[in-house]
N, C-alpha and C positions, 0 to 999 in steps of 0.2 A: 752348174749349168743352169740357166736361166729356165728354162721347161723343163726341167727335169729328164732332159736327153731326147725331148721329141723331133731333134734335129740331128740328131747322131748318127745316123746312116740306118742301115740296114739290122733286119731283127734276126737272129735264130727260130725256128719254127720248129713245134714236137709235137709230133701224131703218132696215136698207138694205132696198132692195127692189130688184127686177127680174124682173119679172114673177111677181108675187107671187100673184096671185088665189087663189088655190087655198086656202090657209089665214087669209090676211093680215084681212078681219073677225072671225074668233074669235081672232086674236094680236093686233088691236088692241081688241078690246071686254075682252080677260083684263088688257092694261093699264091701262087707265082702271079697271076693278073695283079691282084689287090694288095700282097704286100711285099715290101724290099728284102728278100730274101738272100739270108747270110748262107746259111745250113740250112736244110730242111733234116731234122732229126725224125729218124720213123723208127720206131721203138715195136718189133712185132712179135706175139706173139704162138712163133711156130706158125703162119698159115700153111694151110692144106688145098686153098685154092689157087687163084689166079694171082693174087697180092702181091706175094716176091715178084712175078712178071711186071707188072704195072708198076711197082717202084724202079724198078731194073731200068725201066724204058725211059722215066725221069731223072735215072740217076746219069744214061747216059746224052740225054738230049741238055742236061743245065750244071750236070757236073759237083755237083754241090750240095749231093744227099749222102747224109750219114746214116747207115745203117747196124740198128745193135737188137740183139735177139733176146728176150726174157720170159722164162716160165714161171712167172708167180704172179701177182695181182695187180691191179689199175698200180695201187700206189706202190709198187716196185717198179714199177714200168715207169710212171711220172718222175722218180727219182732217178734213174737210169737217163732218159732227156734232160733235167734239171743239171743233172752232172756233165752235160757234155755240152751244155749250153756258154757262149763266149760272148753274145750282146749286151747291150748295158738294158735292154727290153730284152725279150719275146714271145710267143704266141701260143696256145694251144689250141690247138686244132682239130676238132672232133674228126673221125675219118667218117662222116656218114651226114657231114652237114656242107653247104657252099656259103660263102662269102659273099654280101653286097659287094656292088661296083665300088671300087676305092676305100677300100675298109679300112686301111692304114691311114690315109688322108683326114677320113670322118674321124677317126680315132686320137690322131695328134691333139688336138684340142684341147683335149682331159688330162692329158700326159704333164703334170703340174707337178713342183715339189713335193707335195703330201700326199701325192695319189701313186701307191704300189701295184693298184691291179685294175683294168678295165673290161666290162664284159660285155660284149654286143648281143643283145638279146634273144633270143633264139624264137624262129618264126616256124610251126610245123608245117610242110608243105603242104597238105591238103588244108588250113586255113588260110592259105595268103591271098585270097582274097573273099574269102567268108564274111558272113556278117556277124558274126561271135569274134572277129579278129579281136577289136578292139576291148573286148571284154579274157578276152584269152592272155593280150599284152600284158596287163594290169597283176593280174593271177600268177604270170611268168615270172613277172620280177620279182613280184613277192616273195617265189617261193625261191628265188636267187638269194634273196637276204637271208633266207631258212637254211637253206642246207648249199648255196656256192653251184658253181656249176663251171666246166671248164669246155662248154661250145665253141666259142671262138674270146679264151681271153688272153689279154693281153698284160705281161706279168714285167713289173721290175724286177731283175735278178737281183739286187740288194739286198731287195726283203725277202728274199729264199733263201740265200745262199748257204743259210747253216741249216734249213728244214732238214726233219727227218721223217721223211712220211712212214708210217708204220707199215712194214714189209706184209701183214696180214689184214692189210683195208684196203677191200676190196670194192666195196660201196664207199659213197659218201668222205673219199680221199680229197673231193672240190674242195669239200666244205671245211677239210683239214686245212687247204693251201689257203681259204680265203680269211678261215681265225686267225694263221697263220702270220700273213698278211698283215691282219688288223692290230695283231700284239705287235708286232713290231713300229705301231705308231702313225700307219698311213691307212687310207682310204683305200678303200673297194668300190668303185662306180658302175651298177649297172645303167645301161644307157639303151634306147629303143634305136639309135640312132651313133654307129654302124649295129648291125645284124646282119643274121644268118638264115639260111633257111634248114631245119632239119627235116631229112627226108628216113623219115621212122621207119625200123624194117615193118615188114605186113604183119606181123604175128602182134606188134602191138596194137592194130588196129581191129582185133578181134577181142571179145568181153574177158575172156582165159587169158588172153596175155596181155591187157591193161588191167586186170584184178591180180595179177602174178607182178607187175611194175606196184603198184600200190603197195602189196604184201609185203615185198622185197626192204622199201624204201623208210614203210613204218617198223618194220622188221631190228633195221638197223640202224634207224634215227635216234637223235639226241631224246633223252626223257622228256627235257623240258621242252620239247620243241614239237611233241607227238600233235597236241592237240590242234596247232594252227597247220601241220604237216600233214593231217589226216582232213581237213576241211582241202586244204588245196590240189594233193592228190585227187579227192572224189570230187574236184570241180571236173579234173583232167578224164578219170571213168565215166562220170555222168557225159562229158560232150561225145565221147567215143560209142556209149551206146545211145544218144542219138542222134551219132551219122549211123551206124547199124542199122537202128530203126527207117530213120528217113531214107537211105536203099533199099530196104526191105518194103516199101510205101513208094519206091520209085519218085519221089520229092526231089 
């Protein structure tokens, strides 16, 4: 195929969930607007809240949601959608983040023989229109080449299709699918252009659970990758406490 399938119709989509309520109708109504939905695979993790309702509600208004249940880790869960996946694309879907207007459209583009995975960059919403954006974009991507990231990306099933993500990686499973990815010969493009907005629960935007994201991340990062890993995170801590600070100063 001449683009590499960007003409192929409709993609499959997989989102984990676990107790998602919170965002999870405006991250499911930005995918049905923005992309040509085959299946919408939602992969959940036993919720306790509202979740199974909210997908319930989409499953009966578009007909065309898969639902599979898993108690084990992100990368059992990613492997469970990869496995029920039928497009020659499709997408992963954070449940906690929305879609630019036409994300599938901006996206086709990229969609090239040698390109296995595209990832629309992820905007947090309290900076989307900050004046640290354009310094926050820069940092993003970076650290996308660091350790992968699966906000909104958009994956050839080719170069998956024999992955075996490990059933005990819990963190840093992106970063699996995006080496992944890479050994088997194609490109990973992150791009500013589609993107996402992530709308981060509250508990990261306090000092204890953005030093508890850093922990986590160095915690169970590649060795050799600690050092440019631990500058990029403390870019993300340092902006967090000061928005802290500058509400605290009423700024």
């Amino acid at each position: 195929m001449k683009n590499g399938g960007a003409d192929s119709g409709k993609v499959d989509v997989v989102v984990l969930t676990k107790n998602s309520e919170r965002l999870l109708e405006r991250c499911l109504n930005s995918i049905y607007k923005n992309l040509p939905v085959n299946h919408l695979i939602i992969v959940d993790g036993y919720s306790t809240d509202s979740t199974l309702e909210i997908i319930e509600r989409f499953r009966k208004k578009y007909g065309n949601v898969i639902l599979l249940m898993d108690r084990g880790t992100r990368g059992s869960a990613r492997m469970k959608g990869i496995r029920e996946v039928r497009t020659e694309w499709f997408v992963f879907v954070d449940s906690d983040v929305v879609l630019c207007n036409q994300w599938y459209e901006r996206a086709k583009r990229l969609m090239k023989d040698n390109v296995g995975g595209i990832w629309g960059i992820e905007i947090w919403s309290d900076l989307e229109h900050s004046a640290a954006l354009k310094l926050f974009l820069v940092v993003t991507r970076k650290i996308f080449h660091l350790r992968g990231g699966t906000h909104d990306l958009l994956v050839r099933r080719e170069a998956v299709k024999d992955i075996e993500i490990p059933r005990d990686l819990h963190v840093f499973e992106d970063l699996f699918i995006k080496e992944w990815i890479e050994g088997k010969g194609y490109r990973v493009i992150a791009t500013y252009d589609p993107y996402c907005i992530h709308y981060r629960p509250s508990n990261a935007w306090t000092l204890k659970g953005s030093i508890n994201i850093l922990v986590e991340n160095l915690r169970f990062a590649p060795r050799r990758r600690l050092p440019h890993m631990f500058l990029a995170y403390g870019f993300y801590t340092a902006y967090v406490v000061y928005r802290i600070i500058s509400k605290n100063l009423g700024c």
